[in-house]
C-alpha positions as CSV (number, residue, x, y, z in Angstrom):
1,X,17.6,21.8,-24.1
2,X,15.1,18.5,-23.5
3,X,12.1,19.3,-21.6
4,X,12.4,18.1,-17.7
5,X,10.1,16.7,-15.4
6,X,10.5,17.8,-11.7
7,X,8.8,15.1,-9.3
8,X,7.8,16.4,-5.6
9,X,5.6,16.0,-3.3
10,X,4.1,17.8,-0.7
11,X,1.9,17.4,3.0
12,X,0.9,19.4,6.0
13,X,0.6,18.0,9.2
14,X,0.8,18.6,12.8
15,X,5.0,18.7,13.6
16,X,4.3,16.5,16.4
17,X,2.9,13.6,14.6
18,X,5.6,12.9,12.1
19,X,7.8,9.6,13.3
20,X,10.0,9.2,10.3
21,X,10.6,10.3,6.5
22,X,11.6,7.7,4.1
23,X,13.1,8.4,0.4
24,X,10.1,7.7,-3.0
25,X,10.7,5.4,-5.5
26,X,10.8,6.3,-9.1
27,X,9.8,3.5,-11.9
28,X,11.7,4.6,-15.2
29,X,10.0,3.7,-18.7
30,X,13.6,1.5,-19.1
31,X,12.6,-0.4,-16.2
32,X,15.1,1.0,-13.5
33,X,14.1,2.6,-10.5
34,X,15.6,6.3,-9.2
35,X,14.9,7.7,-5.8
36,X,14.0,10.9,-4.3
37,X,14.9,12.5,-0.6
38,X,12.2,13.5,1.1
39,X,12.8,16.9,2.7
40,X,11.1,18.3,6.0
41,X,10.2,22.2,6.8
42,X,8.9,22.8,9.8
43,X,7.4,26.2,11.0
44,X,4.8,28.4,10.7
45,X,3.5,28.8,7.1
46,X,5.5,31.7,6.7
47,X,8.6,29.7,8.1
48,X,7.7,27.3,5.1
49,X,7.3,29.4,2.7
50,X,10.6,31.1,3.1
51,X,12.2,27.7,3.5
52,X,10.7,26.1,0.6
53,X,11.6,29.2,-1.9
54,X,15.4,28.9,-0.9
55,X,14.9,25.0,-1.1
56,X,13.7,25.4,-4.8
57,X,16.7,27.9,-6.1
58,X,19.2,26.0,-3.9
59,X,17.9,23.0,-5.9
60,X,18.6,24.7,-9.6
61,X,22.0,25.8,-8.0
62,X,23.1,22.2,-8.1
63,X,22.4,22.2,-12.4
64,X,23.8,25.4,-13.6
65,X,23.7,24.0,-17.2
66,X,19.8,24.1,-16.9
């Protein structure tokens, strides 16, 4: 299997103060772009943490060959 690279990013703030989420831009070594979705959790840090762990496994669900 090749090695992977996972790209994510991640920020706390105040659930109040968030107006929109847009998608990142990716600049390939062959010049193309890819993009990512952005993904909210909102909670308590508990609520997050829960979330975020079924995010991640949900996320390897999608590539069973990995």
């Amino acid at each position: 299997m090749a090695n992977l690279t996972l790209v994510y990013g991640m920020r706390l703030l105040p659930a109040d103060e968030v107006a929109e989420v847009g998608e990142a831009t990716l600049h390939l070594k062959n010049g193309r772009e890819a993009h990512v979705t952005m993904h909210v959790l909102e909670g308590t840090k508990e609520e997050i943490e829960k979330q975020l762990r079924i995010s991640v496994e949900s996320f390897f669900d999608i590539y069973p060959e990995i």
